[in-house]
C-alpha positions as CSV (number, residue, x, y, z in Angstrom):
1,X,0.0,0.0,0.0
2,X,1.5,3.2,-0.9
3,X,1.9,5.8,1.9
4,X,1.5,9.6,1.5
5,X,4.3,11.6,1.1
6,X,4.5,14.6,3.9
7,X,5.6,17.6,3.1
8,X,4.6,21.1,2.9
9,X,1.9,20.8,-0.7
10,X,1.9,24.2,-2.6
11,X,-1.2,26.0,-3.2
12,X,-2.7,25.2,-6.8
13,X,-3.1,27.7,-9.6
14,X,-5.9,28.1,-11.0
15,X,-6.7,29.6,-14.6
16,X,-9.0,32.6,-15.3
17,X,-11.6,30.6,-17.2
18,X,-11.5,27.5,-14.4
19,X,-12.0,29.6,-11.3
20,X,-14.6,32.3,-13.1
21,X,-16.2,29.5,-14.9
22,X,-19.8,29.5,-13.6
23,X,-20.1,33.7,-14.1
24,X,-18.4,33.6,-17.4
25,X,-21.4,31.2,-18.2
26,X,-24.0,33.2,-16.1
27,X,-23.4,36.4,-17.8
28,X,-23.0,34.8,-21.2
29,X,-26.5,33.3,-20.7
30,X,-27.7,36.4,-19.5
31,X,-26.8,38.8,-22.4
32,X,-28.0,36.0,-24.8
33,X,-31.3,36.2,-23.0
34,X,-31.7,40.0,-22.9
35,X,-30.6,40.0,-26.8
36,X,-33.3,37.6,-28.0
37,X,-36.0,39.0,-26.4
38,X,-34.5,42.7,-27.7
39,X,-34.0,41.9,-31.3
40,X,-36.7,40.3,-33.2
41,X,-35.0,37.2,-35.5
42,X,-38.0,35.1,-35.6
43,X,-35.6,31.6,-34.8
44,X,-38.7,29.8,-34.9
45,X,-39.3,30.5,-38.9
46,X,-35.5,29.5,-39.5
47,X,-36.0,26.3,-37.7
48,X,-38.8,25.3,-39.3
49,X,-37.4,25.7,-42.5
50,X,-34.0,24.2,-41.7
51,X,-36.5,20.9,-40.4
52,X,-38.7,21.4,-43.4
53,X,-35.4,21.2,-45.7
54,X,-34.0,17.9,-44.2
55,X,-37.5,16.6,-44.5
56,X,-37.7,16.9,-48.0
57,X,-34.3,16.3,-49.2
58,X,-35.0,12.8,-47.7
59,X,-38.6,12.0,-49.1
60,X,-36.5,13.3,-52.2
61,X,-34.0,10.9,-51.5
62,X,-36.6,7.9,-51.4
63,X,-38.4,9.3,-54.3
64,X,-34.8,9.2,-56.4
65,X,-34.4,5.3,-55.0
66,X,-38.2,4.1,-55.9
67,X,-37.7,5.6,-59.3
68,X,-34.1,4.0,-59.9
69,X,-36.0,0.3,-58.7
70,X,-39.0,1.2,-61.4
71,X,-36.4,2.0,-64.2
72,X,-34.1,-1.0,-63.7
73,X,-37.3,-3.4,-63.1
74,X,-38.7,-2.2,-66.6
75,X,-35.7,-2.6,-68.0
76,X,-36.0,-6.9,-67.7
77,X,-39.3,-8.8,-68.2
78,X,-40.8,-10.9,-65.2
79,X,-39.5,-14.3,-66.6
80,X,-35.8,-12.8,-66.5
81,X,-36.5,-11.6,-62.7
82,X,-37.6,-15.1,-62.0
83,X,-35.0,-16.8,-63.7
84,X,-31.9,-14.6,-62.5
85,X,-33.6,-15.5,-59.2
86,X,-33.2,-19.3,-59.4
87,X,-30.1,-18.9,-60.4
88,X,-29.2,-16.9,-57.1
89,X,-31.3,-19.2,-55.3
90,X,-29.2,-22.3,-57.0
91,X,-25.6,-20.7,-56.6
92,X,-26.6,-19.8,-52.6
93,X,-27.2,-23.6,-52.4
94,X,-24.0,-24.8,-54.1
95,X,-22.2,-22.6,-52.0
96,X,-23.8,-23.4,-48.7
97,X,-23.3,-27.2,-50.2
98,X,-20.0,-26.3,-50.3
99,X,-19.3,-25.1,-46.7
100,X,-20.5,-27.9,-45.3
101,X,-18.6,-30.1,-47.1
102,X,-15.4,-28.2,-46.4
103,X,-16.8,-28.2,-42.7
104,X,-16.9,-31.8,-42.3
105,X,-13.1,-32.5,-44.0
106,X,-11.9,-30.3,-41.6
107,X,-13.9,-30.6,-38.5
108,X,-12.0,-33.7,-37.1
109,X,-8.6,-32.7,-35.9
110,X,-6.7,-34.0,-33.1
111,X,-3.4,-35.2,-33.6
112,X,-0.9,-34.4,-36.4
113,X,-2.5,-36.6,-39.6
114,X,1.2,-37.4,-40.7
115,X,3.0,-38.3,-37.5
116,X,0.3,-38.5,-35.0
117,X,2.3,-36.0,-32.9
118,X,0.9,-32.8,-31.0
119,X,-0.5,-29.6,-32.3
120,X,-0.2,-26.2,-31.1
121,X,-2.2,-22.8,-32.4
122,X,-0.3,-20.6,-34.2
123,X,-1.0,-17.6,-35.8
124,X,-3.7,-17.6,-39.2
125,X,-2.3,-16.1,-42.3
126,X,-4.2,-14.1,-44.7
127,X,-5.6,-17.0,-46.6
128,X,-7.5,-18.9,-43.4
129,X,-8.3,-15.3,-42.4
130,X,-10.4,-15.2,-46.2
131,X,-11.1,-18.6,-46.0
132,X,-13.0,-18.0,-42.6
133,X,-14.9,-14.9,-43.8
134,X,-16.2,-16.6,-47.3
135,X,-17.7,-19.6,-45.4
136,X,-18.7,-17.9,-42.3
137,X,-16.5,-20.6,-40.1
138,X,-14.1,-20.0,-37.4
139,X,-10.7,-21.4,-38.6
140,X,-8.1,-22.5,-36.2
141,X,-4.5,-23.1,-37.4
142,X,-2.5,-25.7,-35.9
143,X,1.0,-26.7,-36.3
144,X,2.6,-30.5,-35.5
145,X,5.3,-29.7,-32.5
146,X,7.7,-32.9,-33.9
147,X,7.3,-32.8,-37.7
148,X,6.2,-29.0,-38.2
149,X,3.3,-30.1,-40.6
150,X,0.9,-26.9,-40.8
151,X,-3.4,-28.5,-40.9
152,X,-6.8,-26.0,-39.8
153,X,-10.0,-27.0,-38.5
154,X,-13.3,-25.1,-39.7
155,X,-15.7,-24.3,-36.7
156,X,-19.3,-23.8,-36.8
């Protein structure tokens, strides 16, 4: 536990604005007040219109996106739609296919599959690191401690 240190503590200075803070702000406050009711700038008007403005530059902004959707769904007929659809729809499960397959070859990973020695973690390079984001896996990297053989395992 530390102990305090006795001595003789000098007096801290302050600066202008910390020790006058509060009037600074008081007498700030009160000029704006005095001003305002004074001079007449109608804030309310230029308020409204500053809301009104963002208003409309956003139902503008939807307006521009619901056209752009019209003018690019005019530009194919319903069959294309449909069949650029199933071929989403069929790519989606090839891939998905395709993860769990790559999932199950390397799910199982306990020992080193050359030696059967011990594996440690080590650090993922850049390809497990684009490997794990592409199939939505964690990816562990492991590396034999007797024959340095480098092997992953994919993680739901």
């Amino acid at each position: 536990m530390k102990q305090k240190r006795k001595g003789i503590t000098k007096p801290r200075e302050r600066k202008f604005h910390q020790e006058y803070s509060f009037e600074i702000k008081v007498v700030v406050l009160l000029g704006l007040g005095i001003f305002l009711l004074v001079e007449d700038l109608e804030i309310k008007h230029y308020i409204y219109e500053f809301i009104r403005a963002i208003l409309f530059s956003f139902g503008n902004g939807i307006k521009w996106f619901r056209d752009m959707i019209i003018f690019f769904l005019k530009q194919f007929e319903v069959s294309d739609i449909v069949g650029i659809s199933l071929i989403m729809y069929v790519m989606f499960l090839i891939a998905n296919r395709w993860r769990d397959r790559m999932i199950e070859r390397y799910l199982n990973l306990t020992n080193c599959s050359k030696c059967d020695g011990n594996l440690k973690r080590i650090r993922k390079n850049w390809n497990q690191k684009a490997m794990s984001i592409l199939y939505f896996v964690n990816v562990k990297h492991y590396q034999c401690t007797e024959c340095m053989n480098k092997e992953i395992k994919l993680v739901k």
